[in-house]
Each structure stands twice: as C-alpha cells, then as structure tokens.
N, C-alpha and C positions, 0 to 999 in steps of 0.2 A: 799950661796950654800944651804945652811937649808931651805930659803925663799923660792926657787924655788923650790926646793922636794918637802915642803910642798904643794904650789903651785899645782904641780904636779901631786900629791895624788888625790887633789881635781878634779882636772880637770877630772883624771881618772874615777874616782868614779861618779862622774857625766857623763861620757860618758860611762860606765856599765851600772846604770840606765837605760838612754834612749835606750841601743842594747837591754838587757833585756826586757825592755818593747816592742819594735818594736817585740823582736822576740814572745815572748807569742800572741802579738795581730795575726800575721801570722801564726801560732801553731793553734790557734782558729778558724782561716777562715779555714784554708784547711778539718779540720776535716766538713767542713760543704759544699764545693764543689771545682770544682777541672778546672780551667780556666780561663777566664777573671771575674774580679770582676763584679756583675751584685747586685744590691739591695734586700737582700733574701726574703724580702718582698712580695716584688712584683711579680718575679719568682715562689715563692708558689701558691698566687693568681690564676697568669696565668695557671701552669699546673693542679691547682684543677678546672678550668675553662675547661679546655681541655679534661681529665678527667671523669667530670661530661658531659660534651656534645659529649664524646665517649662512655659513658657508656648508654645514652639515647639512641645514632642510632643505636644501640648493641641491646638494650633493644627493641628498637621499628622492626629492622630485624628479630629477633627472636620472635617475636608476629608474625608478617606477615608469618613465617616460619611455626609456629603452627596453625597459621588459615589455608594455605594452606596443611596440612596434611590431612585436614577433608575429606573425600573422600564421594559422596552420590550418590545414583544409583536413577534414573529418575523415579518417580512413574507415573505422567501423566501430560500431559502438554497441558492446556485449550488457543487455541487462541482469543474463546469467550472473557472470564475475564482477560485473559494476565495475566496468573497464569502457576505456575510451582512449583508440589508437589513433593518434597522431602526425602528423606527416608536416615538417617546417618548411615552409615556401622558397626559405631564404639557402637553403641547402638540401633540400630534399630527405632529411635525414627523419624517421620515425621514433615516436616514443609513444610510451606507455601511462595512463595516467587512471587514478580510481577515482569512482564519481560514488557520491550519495544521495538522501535524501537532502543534504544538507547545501547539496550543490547546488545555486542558483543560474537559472539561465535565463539569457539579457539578450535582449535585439540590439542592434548596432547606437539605438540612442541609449542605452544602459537599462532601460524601462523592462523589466520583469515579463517575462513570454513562456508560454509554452516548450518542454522538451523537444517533443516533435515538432517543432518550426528549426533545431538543430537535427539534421542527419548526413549518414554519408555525403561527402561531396562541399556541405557545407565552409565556407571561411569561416577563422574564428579568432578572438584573444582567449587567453587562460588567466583565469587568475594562480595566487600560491597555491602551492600544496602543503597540506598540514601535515604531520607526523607521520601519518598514514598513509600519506601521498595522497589525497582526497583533494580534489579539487573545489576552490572557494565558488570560483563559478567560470559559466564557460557564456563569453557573449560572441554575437553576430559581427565580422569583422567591420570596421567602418572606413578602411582605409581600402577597400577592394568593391569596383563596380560590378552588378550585376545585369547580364538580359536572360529576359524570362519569356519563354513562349517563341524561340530560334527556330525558322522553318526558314528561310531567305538564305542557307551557308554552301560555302563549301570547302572540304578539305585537301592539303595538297600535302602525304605524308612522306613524298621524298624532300620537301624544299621544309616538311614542320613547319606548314603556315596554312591557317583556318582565315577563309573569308566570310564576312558577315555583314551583307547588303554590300555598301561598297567598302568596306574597311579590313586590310589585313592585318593580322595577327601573327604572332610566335607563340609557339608551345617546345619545350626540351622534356626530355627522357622522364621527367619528373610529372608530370601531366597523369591525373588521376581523370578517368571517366568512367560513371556509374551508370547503372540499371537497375530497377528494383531495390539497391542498398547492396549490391553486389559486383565490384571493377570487372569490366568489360573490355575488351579491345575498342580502339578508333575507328579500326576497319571496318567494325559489323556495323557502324551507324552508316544510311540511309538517309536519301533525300525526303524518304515518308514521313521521319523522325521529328519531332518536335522537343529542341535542348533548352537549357538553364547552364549559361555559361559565364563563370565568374574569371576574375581577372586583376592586374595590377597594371597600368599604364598599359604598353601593347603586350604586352604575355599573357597567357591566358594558363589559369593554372588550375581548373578544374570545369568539367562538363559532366551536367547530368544529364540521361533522356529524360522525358520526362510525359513524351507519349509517344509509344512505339510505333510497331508495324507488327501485319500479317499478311497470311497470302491465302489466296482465293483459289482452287484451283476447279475446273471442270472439266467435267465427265458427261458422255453420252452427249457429244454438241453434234452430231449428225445431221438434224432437223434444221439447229442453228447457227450452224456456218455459215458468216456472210452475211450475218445480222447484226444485231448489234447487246450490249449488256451494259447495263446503265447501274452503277454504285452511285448510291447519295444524289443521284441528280448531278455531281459532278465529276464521278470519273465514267468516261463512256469509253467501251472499248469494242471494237468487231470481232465477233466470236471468231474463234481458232479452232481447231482440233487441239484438246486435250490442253487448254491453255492454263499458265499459271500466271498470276496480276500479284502484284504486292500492292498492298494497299492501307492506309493509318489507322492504327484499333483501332475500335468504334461498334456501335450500330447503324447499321442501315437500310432503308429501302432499295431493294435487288430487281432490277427487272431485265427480262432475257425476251426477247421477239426476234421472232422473224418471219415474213411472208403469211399474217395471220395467226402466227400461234404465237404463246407465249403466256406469262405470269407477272406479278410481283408480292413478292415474298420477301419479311425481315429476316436479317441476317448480322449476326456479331462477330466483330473479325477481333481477335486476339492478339495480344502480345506473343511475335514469337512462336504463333501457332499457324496451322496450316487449317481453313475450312471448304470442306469439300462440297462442289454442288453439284449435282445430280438434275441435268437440265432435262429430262425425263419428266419429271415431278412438276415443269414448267409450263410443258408440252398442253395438257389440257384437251378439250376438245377444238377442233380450230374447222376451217380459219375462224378466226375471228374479228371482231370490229369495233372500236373505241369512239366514245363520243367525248371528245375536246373540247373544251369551251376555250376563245381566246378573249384576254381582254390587252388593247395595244393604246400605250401612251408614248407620245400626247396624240392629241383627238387629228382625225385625216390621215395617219399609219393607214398602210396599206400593208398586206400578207397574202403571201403566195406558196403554194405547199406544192413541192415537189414539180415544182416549173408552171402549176395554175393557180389562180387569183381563187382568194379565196372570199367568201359572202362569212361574217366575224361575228354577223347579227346574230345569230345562232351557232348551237353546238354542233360542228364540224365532223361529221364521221370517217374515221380513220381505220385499216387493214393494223392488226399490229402487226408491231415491225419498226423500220425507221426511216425515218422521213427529212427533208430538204427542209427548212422554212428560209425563206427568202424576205425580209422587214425592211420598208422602204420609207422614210418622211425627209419630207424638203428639209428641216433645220440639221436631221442628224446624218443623210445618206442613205445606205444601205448597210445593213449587216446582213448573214448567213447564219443559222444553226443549225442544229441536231437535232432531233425531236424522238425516243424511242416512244409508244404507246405498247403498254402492255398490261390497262386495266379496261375495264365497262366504261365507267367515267371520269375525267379530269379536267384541272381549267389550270390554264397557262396565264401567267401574266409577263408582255413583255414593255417595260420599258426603256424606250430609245436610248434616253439620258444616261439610265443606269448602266446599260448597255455599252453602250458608247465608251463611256468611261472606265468599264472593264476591258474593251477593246485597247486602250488608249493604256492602261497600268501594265497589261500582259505585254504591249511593244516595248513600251520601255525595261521589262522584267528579261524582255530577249535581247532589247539591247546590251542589257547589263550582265547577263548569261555569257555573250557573244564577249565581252573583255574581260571578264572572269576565265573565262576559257583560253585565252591567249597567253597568259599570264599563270593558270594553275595546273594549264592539261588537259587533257581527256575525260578525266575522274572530275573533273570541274564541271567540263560543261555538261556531264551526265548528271548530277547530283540538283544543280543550278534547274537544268529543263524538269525534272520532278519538281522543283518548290517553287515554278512558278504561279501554281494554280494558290500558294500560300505570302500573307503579307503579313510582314515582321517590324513594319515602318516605326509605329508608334512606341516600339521597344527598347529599337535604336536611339528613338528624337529620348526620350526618358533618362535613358543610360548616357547618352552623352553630357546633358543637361548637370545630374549631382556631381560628373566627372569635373565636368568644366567648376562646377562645382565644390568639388573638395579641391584640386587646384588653387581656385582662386582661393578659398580659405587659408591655405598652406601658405601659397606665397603672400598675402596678406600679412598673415602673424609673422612670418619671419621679417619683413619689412616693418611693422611696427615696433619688434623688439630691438631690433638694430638701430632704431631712429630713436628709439627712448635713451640706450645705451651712448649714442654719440652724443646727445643734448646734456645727459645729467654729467658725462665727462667735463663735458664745457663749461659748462654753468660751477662747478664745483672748482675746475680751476681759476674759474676769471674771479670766484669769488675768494679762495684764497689769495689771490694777488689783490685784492683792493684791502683790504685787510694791511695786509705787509707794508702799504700804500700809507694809510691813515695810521701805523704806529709811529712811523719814518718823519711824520708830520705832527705829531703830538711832543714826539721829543724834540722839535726842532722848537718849537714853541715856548718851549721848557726853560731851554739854554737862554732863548731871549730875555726871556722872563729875569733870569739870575742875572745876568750883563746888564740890566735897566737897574734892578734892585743894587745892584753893588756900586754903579757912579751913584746915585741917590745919595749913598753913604757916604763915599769916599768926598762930594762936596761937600 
C-alpha cells in the first residue's frame, strides 16, 4: 500500500510538471498573437514587407498629389521652338518647358481637348518631363475659378484690388494680363472691354480681354452739332465738334441727324484702332423725313413725341434728327426716350415691361457704381458708369456656384479622411485589447482544470 502511494506521489508530480510547463508555454504564445499558430518570424517579416511597400505607394501618391498642386498660368507659347513659358502662381517665378506632338492637352476634367482651348493667360497643371524636357501633357487647372464675358469691373491699382459686380479682389506684382496672346498693362483696359478673369480664392492671377475697344472719331460735324449720333441703337451721343467716342469692337449701324438731314451707314469699329467718319458723306439731300411705325405694349400705351400725342395707328412722319418720346400706361408709369431717325422707313417697338425693367437694373447698376466709387476712387466710378449699359450677372451666379463648389469638395474629402483615420484607430485598438482579454481567461481555465485533476488523484 506505501509502495503504491509512494508510487503515486511520483507519477503526480511528474504529471504537474509537464501541465505546468504545457501551460506557461501557451501563457507565452497568446500574449504574442491570437489564432492559428503561424511562425512569428516569418509573419513579422512578411507584414514589415507589406508595411514598407504600403508606405512607398503612400509616399509616392502623395508626391504626385503635391506635384499636381502646382498651378501655372501660360505666359507664351512658341510653335516655332515647341516651347511653352511658364509662370508658377505660387511664387511668380517662370520656366521653360518643350512641348510635342506627343504632348497631350486635357480640360480641367482630364478628358482630351483641343491645343487651342490652352493659350496665353490660361491656368494650368504640367505633367513630367521626359529626357528632352518634353512635356507629358499640359491640362486646364481645376483648382482655379473662372469668369468669362467681365464687363460689370472695376480697377483700383493704387489699393491692387479689381472689383467685379459686388465682389473685391487682390491682384500683386505677379498678375499677368493679355491681349491678342500678347502682356498688356492694367491701365490700358477700359470700361468698353469685355475680360476672362481667372483666379484662386480672392487673388486673381491672370485676365485676359477678350473683346476690346475702338474709337470713333468725326470730321466735318458742322451741319450736325447739336444732333444727335446713334451707334448700335445703343450708344447715343450729341454731336460735338470734332468729337472722339470710344466705343466696343464690333459692327454697327451708324446713324448721324440733325434738323432733317442725316444717314445711316455700317461701320466696324476695331481693336485698338481709330475709324474715322466723315459726316459729309451723311449729309445727303435734306431736310428730310422718316416714316416710324410705332408698335407699344401692352395694348392702351399712350405716345407722345416731342411734347404731342401722337395717333400709333399709322406710320408717324418724322424731320430727322432726334426726337422726345414721352410712353405712358397705367400699370407701368411713364418713361422717356431718345429717338434718332435717320432712315425713309422704320418701326420701333416699345415695350413697357421690358422697359421698365431696364429702367429698374440701370438704378440699381448706379446704385452699385455709387459704392464702388466710395470705396475705389475716381477711376472706379468712371470705369463702373461705362459698363452700366453691360450685364455680367449670370457669370458671376456660375463662378460662384463650382467655387462654392470645389470648396465644399475639398473640405468634404478632408473630413472623410480624418473620420476614417480616427475610426480604424479605434477599432484596431479595442480590438487588440479584447484579444489580450480572452488569452488571460483561457489560461485561467487551464490552472483550474490541473487543481480539479490532481485532488481526483491524490483521493
């Protein structure tokens, strides 16, 4: 009986050992991963492997990312030398780059465009350059607004701030503005001028014209001093002696009266150029006398020319020259116009409405003249009173619109990426710690297990 206790003892004791030891060795593993057994080895290896060649395409996206930041507006582009000069937004500084047939050129959504949709003046990204310095391709910036068809501005170039409609701007030393494909001064633009002005938040870092002026001048107004000279139907001015008008290229219909005599004659006014007219040539036989037809909406308008009522039912016989019209209806009021006549026949059409409502944009265009002018100067509200007769509204609502636009994009992604970044933080910690949790609790299991098996025995 001794023999076998004793016996027994030993066998115990020896079978403690080896649980002990089994269970320390598994104690050991778990604090170091939490699954099927894999060689820790080699698994470290592997994910510093992984690791390092996730941290490289990381490294290398965000290179590509910074290169495409660089934004550079077009200084000139030779198809002579197959050169394209440079100018970097971010510092003002120029460079030199060669272009090919090879060179692709991309609109701001990357989609394949026409050369000539890139010219002076243009924003831009670059791609590499290859050995040659040859550029991969050249797209349309996407990180810069533009407005297109600016006639509502004005300039203030002691304070370097351009307003547009109600909105001011900054421009520094760096500010490129073209003409034809050729850098111009600030100063020569003109309230006549119609721009394409690009930009980063309020900086404005390149303007192009992009429909000029000319000037009109006359000769031999002798006859018609005192009259009046009617461009486009809307610019009307009183003949002068020897006057000069600046006025928007274009063509137009010219008419010059006064006191019965007079013409109308096309006429092309130039960029930049001066066209002379010889009111001589206008003169004709006189006096003379124009038949008007009026037609006035809405129906019960009433018209009065030159202080008498006038019978609408028929065409109106008119001296040329220029004339009062006086338009009256109970819903809209009264208005006043101009009237030159300087052909045989014409027919007017006015509408109250439309009227009215041109009345009604031109006050508020002087309203907004009148605090642009407090605020830019003199040169302000000279520039403002020319572009009132033009509206730039729809250009503005446009360009605000992608602005508000790539903002809210911008700050979008960086808020999603940061909320991704804080979540998978979390989530990877709480789940290492439950992990560490359920080792702590498997070994505890373990020890029981041995303690129950060994009184078992020892009974």
């Amino acid at each position: 009986m001794k023999y076998r206790r004793k016996h027994g003892i030993i066998f115990v004791t020896i079978l403690i050992g080896m649980l002990l030891t089994a269970g320390c060795g598994k104690a050991k593993e778990s604090n170091v991963t939490v699954g099927n057994k894999v060689p820790q080895l080699d698994t470290s290896t592997e994910t510093s492997k992984k690791k390092t060649k996730g941290s490289d395409k990381k490294q290398e996206s965000e290179e590509k990312t910074e290169e495409k930041k660089d934004v550079y507006i077009v200084y000139r582009i030779d198809d002579e030398t197959q050169t394209i000069r440079l100018q970097k937004v971010k510092n003002g500084k120029f460079s030199e780059y060669g272009i090919s047939d090879a060179t692709a050129y991309r609109d701001k959504y990357g989609e394949f465009t026409s050369e000539g949709n890139i010219t002076e003046g243009s924003p831009v990204q670059i791609g590499t350059a290859n050995q040659e310095g040859k550029l991969s391709y050249i797209q349309q910036s996407d990180q810069v607004w533009e407005q297109d068809n600016v006639g509502k501005f004005s300039i203030d170039e002691e304070k370097n701030m351009i307003v547009i409609g109600k909105t001011k701007y900054y421009y520094d030393d760096s500010l490129l503005v073209f003409l034809d494909g050729e850098q111009i001064s600030l100063d020569t633009i003109t309230g006549n001028d119609k721009l394409r002005v690009a930009g980063m938040d309020k900086k404005i870092i390149s303007v192009n014209v992009t429909s000029g002026h000319g000037f009109i001048v006359l000769t031999h107004t002798d006859l018609f001093e005192g009259g009046s000279i009617s461009i486009g139907g809307k610019h009307i001015y009183k003949i002068e002696k020897d006057m000069n008008v600046e006025i928007p290229e274009g063509t137009y219909q010219v008419t010059a009266a006064n006191d019965g005599y007079g013409d109308t004659k096309e006429v092309t006014v130039k960029r930049n150029e001066t066209t002379v007219l010889n009111l001589d040539e206008y003169k004709g036989e006189g006096p003379k006398m124009g038949k008007v037809k009026f037609i006035l909406q809405p129906e019960g308008t009433q018209l009065s020319i030159d202080g008498k009522a006038a019978d609408v039912s028929q065409p109106v016989e008119l001296k040329y020259g220029t004339h009062k019209l006086t338009v009256t209806s109970e819903k809209y009021g009264t208005l006043t116009r101009k009237l030159v006549v300087g052909s045989a026949e014409s027919e007017i059409t006015i509408n109250m409405g439309t009227e009215a409502k041109k009345d009604k944009e031109a006050e508020e265009k002087k309203s907004s003249t009148t605090t642009n002018s407090s605020s830019t100067g003199t040169n302000s509200s000279t520039t403002n009173s020319l572009n009132n007769k033009k509206s730039s509204s729809s250009a503005n609502s446009s360009t605000g619109t992608t602005s508000t636009k790539k903002n809210s994009t911008g700050n979008t992604g960086s808020s999603t990426k940061k909320s991704t970044s804080e979540n998978s933080g979390s989530t990877t910690k709480k789940s290492t710690g439950t992990a560490g949790t359920s080792s702590t609790s498997t070994d505890n299991n373990s020890l029981k297990q041995i303690s129950d098996f060994i009184s078992t025995i020892l009974d």
